[in-house]
C-alpha positions in Angstrom: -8.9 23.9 -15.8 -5.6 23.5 -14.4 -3.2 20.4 -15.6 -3.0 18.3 -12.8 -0.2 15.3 -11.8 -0.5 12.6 -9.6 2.4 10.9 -7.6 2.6 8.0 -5.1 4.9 6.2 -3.4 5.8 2.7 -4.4 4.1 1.5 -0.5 1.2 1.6 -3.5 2.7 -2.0 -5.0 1.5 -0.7 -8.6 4.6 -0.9 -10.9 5.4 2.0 -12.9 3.9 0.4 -15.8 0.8 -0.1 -14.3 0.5 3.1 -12.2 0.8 4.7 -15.5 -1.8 3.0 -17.2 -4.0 4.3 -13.9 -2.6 8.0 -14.9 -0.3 8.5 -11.9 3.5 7.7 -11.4 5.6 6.4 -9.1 8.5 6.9 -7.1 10.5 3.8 -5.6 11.4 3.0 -1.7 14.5 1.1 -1.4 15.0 -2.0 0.1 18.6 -3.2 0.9 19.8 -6.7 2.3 22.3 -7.9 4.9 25.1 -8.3 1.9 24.7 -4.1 1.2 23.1 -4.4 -1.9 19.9 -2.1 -2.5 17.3 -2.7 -4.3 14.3 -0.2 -5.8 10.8 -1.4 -4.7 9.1 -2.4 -7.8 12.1 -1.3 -10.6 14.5 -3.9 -9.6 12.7 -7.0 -8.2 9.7 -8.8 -9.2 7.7 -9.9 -6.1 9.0 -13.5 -6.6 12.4 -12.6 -6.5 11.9 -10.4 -3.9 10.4 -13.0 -1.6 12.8 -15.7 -2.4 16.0 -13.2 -1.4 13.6 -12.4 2.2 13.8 -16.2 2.6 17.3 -16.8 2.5 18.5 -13.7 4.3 19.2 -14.5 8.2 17.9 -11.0 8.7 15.6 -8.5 7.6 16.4 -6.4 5.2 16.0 -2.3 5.8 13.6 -0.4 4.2 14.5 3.7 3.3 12.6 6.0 1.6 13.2 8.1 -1.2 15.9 10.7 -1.1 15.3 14.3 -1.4 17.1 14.3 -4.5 15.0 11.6 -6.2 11.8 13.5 -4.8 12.6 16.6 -6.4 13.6 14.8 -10.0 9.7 13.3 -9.5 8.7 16.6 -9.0 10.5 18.7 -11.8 8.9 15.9 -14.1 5.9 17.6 -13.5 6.9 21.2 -14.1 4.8 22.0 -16.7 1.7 21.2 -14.7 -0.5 23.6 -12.3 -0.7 21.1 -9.3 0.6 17.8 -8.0 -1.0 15.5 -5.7 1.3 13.2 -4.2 0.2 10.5 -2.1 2.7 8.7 0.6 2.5 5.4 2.8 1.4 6.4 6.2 3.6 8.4 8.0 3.1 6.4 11.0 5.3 3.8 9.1 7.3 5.6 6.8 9.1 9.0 6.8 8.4 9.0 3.1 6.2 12.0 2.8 9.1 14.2 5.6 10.9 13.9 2.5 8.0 15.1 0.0 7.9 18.0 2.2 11.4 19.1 2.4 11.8 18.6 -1.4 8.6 20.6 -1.6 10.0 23.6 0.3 13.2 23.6 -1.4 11.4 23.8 -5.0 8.9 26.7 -3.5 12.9 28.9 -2.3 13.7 28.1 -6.1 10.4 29.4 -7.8 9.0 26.0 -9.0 5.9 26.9 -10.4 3.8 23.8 -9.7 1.9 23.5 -6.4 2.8 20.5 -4.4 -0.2 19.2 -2.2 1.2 16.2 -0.3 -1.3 13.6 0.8 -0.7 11.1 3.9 -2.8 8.1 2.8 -2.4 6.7 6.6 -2.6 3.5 4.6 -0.5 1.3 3.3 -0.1 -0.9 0.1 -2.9 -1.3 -2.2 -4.5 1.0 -0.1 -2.5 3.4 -0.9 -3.3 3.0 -4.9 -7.0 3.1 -4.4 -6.3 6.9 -3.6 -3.9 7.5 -6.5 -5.9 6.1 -8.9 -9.0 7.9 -7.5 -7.0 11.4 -7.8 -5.7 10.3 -11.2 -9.7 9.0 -12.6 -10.9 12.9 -11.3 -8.2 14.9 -12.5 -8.6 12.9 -16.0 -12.6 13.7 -15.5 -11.9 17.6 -15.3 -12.7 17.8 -11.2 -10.9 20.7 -9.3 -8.2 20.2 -7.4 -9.9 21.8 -4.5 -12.6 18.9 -5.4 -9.7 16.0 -5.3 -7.6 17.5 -2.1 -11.3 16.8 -0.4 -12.1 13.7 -2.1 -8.7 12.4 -0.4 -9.5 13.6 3.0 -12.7 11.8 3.0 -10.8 8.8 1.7 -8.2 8.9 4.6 -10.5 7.7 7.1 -13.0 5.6 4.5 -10.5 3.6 2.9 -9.4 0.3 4.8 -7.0 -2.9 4.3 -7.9 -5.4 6.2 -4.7 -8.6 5.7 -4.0 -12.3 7.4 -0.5 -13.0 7.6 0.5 -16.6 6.8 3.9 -16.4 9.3 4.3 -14.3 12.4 8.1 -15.0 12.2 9.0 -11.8 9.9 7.1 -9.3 12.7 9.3 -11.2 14.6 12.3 -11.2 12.9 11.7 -7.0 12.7 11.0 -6.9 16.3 7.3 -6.2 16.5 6.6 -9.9 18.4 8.1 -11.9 20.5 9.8 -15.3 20.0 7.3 -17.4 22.1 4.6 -15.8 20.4 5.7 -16.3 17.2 6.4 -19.8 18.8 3.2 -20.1 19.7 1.7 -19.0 16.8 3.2 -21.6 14.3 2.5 -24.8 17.2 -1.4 -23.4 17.3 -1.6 -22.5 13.4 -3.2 -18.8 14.5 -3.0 -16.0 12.0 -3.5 -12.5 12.8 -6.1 -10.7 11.3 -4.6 -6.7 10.7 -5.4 -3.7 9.6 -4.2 -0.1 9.8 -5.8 2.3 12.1 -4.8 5.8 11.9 -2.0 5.0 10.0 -1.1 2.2 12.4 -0.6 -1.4 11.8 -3.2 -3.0 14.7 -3.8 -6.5 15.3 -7.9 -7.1 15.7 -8.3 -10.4 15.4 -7.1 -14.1 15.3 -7.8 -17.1 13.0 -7.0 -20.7 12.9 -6.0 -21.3 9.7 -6.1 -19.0 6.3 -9.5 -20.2 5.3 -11.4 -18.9 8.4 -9.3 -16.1 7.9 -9.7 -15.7 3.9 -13.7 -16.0 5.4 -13.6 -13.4 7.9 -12.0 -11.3 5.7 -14.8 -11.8 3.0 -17.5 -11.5 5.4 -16.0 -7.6 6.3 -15.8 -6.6 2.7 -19.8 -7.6 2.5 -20.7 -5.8 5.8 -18.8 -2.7 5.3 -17.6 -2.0 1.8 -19.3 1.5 0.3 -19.5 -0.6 -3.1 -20.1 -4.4 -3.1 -18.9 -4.2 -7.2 -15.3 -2.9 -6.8 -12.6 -4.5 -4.1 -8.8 -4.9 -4.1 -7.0 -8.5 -3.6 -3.6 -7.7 -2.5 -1.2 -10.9 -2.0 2.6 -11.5 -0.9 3.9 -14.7 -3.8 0.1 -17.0 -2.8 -2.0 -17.0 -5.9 -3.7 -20.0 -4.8 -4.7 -17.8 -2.1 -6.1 -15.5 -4.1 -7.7 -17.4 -6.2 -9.8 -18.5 -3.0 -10.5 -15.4 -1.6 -11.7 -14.6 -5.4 -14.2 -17.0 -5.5 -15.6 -16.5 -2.1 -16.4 -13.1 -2.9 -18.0 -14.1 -6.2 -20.0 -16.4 -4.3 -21.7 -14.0 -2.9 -21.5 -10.7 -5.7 -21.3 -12.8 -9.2 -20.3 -9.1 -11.0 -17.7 -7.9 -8.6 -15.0 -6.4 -10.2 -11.4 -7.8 -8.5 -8.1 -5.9 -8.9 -5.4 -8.0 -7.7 -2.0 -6.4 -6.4 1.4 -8.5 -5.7 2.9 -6.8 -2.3 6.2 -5.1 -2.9 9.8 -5.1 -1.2 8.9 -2.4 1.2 5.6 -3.8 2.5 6.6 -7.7 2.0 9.9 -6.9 4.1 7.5 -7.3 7.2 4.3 -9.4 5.9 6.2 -12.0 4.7 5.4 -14.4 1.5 1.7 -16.1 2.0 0.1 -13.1 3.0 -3.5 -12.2 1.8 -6.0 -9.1 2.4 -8.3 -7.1 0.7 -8.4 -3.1 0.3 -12.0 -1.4 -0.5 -13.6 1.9 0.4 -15.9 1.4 3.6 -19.5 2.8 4.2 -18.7 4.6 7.7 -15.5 6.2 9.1 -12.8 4.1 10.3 -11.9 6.6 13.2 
């Protein structure tokens, strides 16, 4: 059996410490603010810091994906393996895996042995991990490649993030909403209830408040989730927020296992701090 690698993109929000404890690694976005300095998402800010910077800046800071050149280092850290699976934020919201694949061909003109298999998660976050670290648990097991490449197509329209964000003025601030809806939002406390749908960021609901929301999120976990056990708490700098959302769902499954996830500079740039959602395999296909 071939010796298999495993790569995602920080949109994942593991650090490279725990991404490697998972069995994959990862390779940084950057992030840079309005005074020109540039950050790498997950090497060089903690989530706090992160957040606390996004408050004071007047304006969003810019998200860019790797460059070719860090791409290829990633990949020629892998040289000695058979295959590598690498895994990318949706490429609806990133052109993070245009780069993979440019790297990718230039390696193949210089003979690099490896094969690259590039894998658009069409997710985001989290989301994003629970395919990496389902690649990285199979490969460790002994499955195929063949058998992973089709795990993660299944995955791609099975996996699901489902997130309430606590201010509408950061999708304002980058342009996605308008002032008096953002306005509007804030007078009427209503929070947005999002997901991503083929790769793209959709709005499907609205809450008063983050407890009806923190409960309609819950109440989707319990109706669609393939595995009631096993779910993902990702948060932008609220842990008393997650600590509800973690005992609603214990409520109701006293076992479940809960990973919890701090969002990153590249996903947080638009979420915002107070930001809560959950990321868990579904039952049926999303699309």
């Amino acid at each position: 059996m071939g010796k298999i690698a495993v790569i995602a993109d920080s949109s994942c929000d593991y650090t490279p410490k725990r991404a490697k404890k998972a069995g994959f690694s990862v390779i940084p976005l950057g992030v840079t603010f309005e005074d020109g300095t540039t950050y790498r998402d997950g090497v060089d800010l903690s989530g706090e810091q992160f957040f606390k910077k996004l408050a004071e800046s007047k304006t969003l800071p810019k998200t860019s994906q790797p460059t070719l050149d860090d791409w290829m280092e990633e990949f020629r850290r892998h040289e000695d393996c058979d295959d590598i699976i690498c895994i990318t934020v949706s490429s609806k919201l990133s052109g993070s895996i245009g780069g993979a694949s440019m790297a990718r061909r230039m390696l193949r003109e210089d003979g690099f042995r490896p094969h690259i298999h590039l894998i658009d998660s069409l997710n985001a976050s989290a989301a994003v991990a629970l395919f990496a670290v389902e690649a990285a648990r199979m490969a460790k097991e002994g499955k195929s490649v063949q058998e992973i490449l089709v795990r993660m197509t299944y995955l791609q329209s099975h996996v699901g993030i489902y997130f309430i964000i606590d201010s509408l003025e950061y999708l304002r601030k980058g342009g996605r909403i308008g002032s008096v809806t953002a306005l509007a939002g804030k007078l009427m406390g209503i929070k947005p209830l999002m997901t991503l749908s083929e790769g793209e960021a959709a709005s499907i609901d609205k809450v008063r408040g983050v407890q009806a929301g923190c409960k309609k999120l819950v109440d989707g976990f319990l109706n669609n989730a393939a595995d009631l056990h096993h779910v993902t708490v990702i948060s932008s700098c609220a842990p008393e927020r997650v600590k509800a959302i973690s005992q609603m769902l214990q409520t109701h499954i006293s076992d479940i296992e809960i990973t919890s996830v701090e969002i990153g500079a590249v996903i947080g740039t638009y979420i915002g701090p107070g930001g809560i959602a959950l990321a868990y395999e579904e039952k049926k296909a999303r699309w």
